[in-house]
C-alpha positions in Angstrom: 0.0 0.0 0.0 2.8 1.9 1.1 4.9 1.7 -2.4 1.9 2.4 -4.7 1.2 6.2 -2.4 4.9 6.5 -3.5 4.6 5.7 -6.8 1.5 7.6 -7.2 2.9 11.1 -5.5 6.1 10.6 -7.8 3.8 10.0 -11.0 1.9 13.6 -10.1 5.0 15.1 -9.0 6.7 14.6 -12.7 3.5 15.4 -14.4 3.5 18.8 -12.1 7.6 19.2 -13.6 6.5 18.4 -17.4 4.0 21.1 -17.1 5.7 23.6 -15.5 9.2 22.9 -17.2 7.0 23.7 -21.1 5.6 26.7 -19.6 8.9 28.5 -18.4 10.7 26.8 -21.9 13.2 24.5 -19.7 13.6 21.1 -22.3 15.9 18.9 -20.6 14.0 19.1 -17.5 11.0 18.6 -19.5 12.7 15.3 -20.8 14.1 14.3 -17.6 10.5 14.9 -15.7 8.9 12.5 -18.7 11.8 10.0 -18.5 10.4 9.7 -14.5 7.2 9.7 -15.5 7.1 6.7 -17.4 9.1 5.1 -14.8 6.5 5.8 -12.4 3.7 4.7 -15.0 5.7 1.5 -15.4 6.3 0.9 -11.5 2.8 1.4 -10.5 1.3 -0.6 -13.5 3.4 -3.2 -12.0 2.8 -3.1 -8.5 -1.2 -3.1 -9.3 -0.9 -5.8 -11.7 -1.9 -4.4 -15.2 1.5 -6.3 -17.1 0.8 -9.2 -18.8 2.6 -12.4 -17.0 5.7 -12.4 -17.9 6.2 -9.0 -19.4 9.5 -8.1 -18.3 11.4 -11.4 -19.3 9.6 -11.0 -22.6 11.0 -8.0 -23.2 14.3 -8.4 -22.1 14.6 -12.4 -23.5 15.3 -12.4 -26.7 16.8 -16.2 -26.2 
């Protein structure tokens, strides 16, 4: 319970940056706010179960 609150205030915390990094013009904090927000995306799509079984070894596999 604990990690997805974490996730979660990370996920709005970047989407906060992107927005506020386009408005003032600032484009590799822009990139680096939207780099951690699809880590976020991808850590709490995990942690509530949304991947496909077997996602990650899929992906990084190629065997």
């Amino acid at each position: 319970m604990t990690t997805i609150f974490i996730w979660s205030v990370v996920l709005i915390c970047s989407i906060r940056g992107i927005y506020s990094n386009i408005v003032n013009r600032n484009f590799p904090y822009t990139v680096a706010f939207i780099v951690t927000a699809l880590f976020a995306t991808y850590m709490l799509a995990d942690i509530l179960g949304y991947l496909p079984p077997l996602f990650v070894e899929k992906l990084f596999n190629k065997a």
